[in-house]
MARMIKE-712592 format. One record per residue (C-alpha): residue number from 1; x, y, z. Coordinates in nm, 4 decimals, decimal comma. Layout:
N
     i       east      north         up
   NUM          X          Y          Z
...
// end
This chain:
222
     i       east      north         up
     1     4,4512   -12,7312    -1,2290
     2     4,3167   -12,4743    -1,4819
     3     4,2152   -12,2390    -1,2026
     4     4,5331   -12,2858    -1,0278
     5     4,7393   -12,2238    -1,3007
     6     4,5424   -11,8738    -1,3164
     7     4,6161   -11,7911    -1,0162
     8     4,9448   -11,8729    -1,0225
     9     5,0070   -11,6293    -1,3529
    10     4,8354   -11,3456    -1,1247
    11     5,0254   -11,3780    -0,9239
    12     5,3781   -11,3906    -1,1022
    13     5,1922   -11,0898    -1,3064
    14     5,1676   -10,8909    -0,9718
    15     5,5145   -10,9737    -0,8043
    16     5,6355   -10,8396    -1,1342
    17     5,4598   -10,5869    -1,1255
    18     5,6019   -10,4739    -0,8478
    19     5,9222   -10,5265    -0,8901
    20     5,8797   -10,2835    -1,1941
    21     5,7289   -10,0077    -0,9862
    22     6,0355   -10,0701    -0,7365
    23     6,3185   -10,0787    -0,9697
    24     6,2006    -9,8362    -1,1586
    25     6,4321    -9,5370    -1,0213
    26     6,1833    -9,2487    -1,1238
    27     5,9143    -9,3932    -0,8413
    28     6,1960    -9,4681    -0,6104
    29     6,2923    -9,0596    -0,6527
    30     6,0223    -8,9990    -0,5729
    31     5,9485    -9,2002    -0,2202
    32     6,2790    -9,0531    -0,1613
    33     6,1605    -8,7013    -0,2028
    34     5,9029    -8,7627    -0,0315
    35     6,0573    -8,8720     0,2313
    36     6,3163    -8,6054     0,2363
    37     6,0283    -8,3404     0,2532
    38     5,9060    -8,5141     0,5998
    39     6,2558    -8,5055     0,7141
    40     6,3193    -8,1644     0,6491
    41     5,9798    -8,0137     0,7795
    42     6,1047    -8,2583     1,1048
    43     6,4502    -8,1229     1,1443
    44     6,3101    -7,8101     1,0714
    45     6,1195    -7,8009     1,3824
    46     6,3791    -7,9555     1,6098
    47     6,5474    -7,6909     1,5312
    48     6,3242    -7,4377     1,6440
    49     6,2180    -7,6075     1,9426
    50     6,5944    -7,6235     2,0370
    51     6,6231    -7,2238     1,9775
    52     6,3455    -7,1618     2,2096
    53     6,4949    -7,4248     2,4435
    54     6,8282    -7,1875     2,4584
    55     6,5836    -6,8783     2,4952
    56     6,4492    -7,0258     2,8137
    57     6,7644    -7,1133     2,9547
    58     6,9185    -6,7931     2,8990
    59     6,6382    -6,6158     3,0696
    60     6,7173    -6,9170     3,3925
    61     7,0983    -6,8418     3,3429
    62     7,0527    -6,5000     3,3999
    63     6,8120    -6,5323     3,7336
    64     7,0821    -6,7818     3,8710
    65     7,3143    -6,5480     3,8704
    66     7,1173    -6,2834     3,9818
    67     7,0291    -6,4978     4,2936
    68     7,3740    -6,5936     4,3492
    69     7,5118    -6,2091     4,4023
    70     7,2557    -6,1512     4,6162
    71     7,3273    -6,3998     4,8817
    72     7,6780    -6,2864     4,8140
    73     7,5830    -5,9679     4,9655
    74     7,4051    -6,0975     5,2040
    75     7,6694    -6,3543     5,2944
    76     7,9073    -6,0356     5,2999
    77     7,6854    -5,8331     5,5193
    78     7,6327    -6,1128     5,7799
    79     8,0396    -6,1542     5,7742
    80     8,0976    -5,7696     5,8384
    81     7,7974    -5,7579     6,1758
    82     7,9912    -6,1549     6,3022
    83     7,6825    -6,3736     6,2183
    84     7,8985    -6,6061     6,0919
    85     7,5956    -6,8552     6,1064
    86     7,3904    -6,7249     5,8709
    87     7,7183    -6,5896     5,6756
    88     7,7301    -6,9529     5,6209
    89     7,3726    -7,0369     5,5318
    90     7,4021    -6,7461     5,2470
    91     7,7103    -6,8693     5,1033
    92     7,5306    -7,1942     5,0965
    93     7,2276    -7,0728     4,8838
    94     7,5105    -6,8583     4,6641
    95     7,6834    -7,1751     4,5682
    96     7,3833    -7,4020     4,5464
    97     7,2558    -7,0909     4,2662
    98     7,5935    -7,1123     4,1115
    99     7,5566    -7,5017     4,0951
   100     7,2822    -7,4918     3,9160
   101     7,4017    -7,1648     3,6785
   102     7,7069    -7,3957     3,5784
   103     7,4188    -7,6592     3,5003
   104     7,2191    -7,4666     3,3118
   105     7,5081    -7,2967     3,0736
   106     7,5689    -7,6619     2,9663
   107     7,1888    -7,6926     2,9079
   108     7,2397    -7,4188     2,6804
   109     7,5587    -7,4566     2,4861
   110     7,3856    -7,8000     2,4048
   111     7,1067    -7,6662     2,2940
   112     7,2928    -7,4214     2,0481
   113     7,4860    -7,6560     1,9747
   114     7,1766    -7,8894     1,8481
   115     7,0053    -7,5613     1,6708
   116     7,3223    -7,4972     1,4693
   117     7,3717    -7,8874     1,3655
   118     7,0017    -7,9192     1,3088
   119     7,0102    -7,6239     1,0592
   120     7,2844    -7,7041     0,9029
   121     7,1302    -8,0717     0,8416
   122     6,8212    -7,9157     0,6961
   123     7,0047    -7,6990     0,4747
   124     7,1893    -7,9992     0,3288
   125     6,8815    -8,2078     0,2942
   126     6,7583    -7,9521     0,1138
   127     7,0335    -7,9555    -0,1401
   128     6,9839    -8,3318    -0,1508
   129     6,6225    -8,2215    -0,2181
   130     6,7116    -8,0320    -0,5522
   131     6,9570    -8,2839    -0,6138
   132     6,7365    -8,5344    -0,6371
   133     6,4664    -8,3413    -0,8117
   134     6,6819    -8,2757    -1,1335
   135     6,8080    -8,5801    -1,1196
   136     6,4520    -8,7084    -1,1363
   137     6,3422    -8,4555    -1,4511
   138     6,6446    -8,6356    -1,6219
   139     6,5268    -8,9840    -1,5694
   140     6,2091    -8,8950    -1,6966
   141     6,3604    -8,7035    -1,9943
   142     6,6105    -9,0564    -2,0434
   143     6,2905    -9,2814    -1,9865
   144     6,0448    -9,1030    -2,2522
   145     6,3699    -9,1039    -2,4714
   146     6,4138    -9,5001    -2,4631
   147     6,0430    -9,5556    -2,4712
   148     5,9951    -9,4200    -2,7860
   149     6,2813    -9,5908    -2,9095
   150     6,1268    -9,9242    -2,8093
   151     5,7798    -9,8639    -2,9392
   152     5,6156    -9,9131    -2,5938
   153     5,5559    -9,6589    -2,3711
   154     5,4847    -9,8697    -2,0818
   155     5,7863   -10,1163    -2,1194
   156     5,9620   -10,1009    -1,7939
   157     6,3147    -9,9552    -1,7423
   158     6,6019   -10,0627    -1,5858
   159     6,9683    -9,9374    -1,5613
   160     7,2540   -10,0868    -1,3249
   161     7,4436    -9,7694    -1,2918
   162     7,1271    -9,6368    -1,1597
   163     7,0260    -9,8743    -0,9312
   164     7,3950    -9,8258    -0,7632
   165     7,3089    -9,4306    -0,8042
   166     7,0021    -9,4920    -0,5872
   167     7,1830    -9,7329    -0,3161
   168     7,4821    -9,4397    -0,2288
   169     7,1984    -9,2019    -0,2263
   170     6,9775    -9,4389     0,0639
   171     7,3391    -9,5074     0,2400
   172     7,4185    -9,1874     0,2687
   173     7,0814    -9,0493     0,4060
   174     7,1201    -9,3956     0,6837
   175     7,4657    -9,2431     0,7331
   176     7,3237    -8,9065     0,8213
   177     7,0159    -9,0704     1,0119
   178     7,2739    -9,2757     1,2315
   179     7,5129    -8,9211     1,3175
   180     7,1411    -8,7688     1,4255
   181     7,0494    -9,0374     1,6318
   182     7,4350    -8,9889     1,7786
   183     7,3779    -8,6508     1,8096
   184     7,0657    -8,7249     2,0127
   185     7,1934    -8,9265     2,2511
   186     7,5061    -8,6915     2,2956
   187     7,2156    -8,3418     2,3410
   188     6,9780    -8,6138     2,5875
   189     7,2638    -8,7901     2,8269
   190     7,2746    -8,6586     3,2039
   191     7,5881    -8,5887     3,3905
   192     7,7024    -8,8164     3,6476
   193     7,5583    -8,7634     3,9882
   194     7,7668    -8,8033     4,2974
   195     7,6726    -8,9543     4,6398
   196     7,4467    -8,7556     4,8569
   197     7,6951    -8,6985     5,1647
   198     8,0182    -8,6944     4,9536
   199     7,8247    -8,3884     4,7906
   200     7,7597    -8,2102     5,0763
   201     8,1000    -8,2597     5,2339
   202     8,2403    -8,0931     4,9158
   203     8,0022    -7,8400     4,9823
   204     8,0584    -7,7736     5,3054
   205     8,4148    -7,7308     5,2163
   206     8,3457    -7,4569     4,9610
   207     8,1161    -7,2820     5,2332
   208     8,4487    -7,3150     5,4276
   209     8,6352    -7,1786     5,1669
   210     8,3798    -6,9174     5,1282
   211     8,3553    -6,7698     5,4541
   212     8,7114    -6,7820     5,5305
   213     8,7996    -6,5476     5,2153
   214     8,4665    -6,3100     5,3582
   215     8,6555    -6,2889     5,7595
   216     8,9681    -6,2495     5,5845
   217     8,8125    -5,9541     5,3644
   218     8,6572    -5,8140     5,6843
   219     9,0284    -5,8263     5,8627
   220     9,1848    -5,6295     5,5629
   221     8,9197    -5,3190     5,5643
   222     8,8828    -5,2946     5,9323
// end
């Protein structure tokens, strides 16, 4: 029973222990500060990978359309000389190019849209950052204050008010956690995709469409 008993009192000694460390709020600043720092250096280079994301689709957005007026010309030219066959295959590749230019802007307001978001959540967490850090060289300032009142410089310290302080302070950075995990899901979601043939019966229509206002140009100037 006597070496029971020992272990027993080690291990009350070490679960309060513990529970010291944890409620004291001067270590739990500064898990949160840590934590913060990983956060930031992350959102950080979200950030920058969404920036170069927009770069690259700006550079596609550009070629797309590029593509598109030239088998607009050529679409034109084959009108003008009655090849209205490969007038039509033109138009084709000049819509498919505009397709996927209307595709790609979305790509890259999203992608803006993330790199502005992203840096405006880093510069807040930053703010929470020095927040947090002169809220911890107060504690410490409070702590050695009330430990030299006591006598004991390792008696532990606790305070309600700042236990609550520390609970709005881990709900709010969930909070912000949960609207970047929204976010995510909003930037990552893929647009609805239609049927193969009711897709190309809508584009066939547009070809239509297409080469009808081309014959109807070629009427007018001749």
């Amino acid at each position: 029973m006597g070496i029971l008993q020992r272990v027993v009192s080690m291990t009350k000694a070490a679960t309060n222990e513990m529970l010291d460390k944890i409620e004291n709020p001067v270590t739990m600043l500064n898990q949160y500060l840590r934590d913060l720092e990983e956060e930031i250096a992350s959102t950080e280079r979200e950030a920058v990978r969404q920036q170069a994301q927009g770069r690259i689709m700006q550079a596609k957005l550009a070629e797309l359309k590029e593509q598109a007026n030239d088998y607009e010309k050529k679409a034109e030219q084959a009108a003008v000389e009655g090849r209205e066959p490969e007038a039509r295959t033109a138009l084709e590749a000049k819509l498919l190019y505009l397709d996927q230019a209307e595709e790609t802007l979305g790509l890259l307001k999203l992608a803006e849209q993330a790199a502005i978001e992203l840096g405006l959540r880093a510069e807040a967490l930053k703010e929470e950052k020095t927040r947090l850090q002169a809220k911890r060289t107060e504690l410490i300032a409070r702590m050695e204050q009330t430990s030299k009142a006591s006598g004991n410089s390792a008696a532990p310290w606790h305070e309600g008010s700042a236990s609550r302080g520390f609970d709005r302070i881990e709900q709010k950075l969930m909070e912000r956690e949960a609207q970047l995990e929204l976010a995510k899901g909003r930037y990552g979601s893929d647009p609805s995709v239609q049927g193969h043939d009711q897709q190309q019966e809508l584009r066939n229509s547009r070809v239509d469409d297409e080469l009808k206002r081309l014959l109807q140009k070629k009427t007018g100037s001749s």
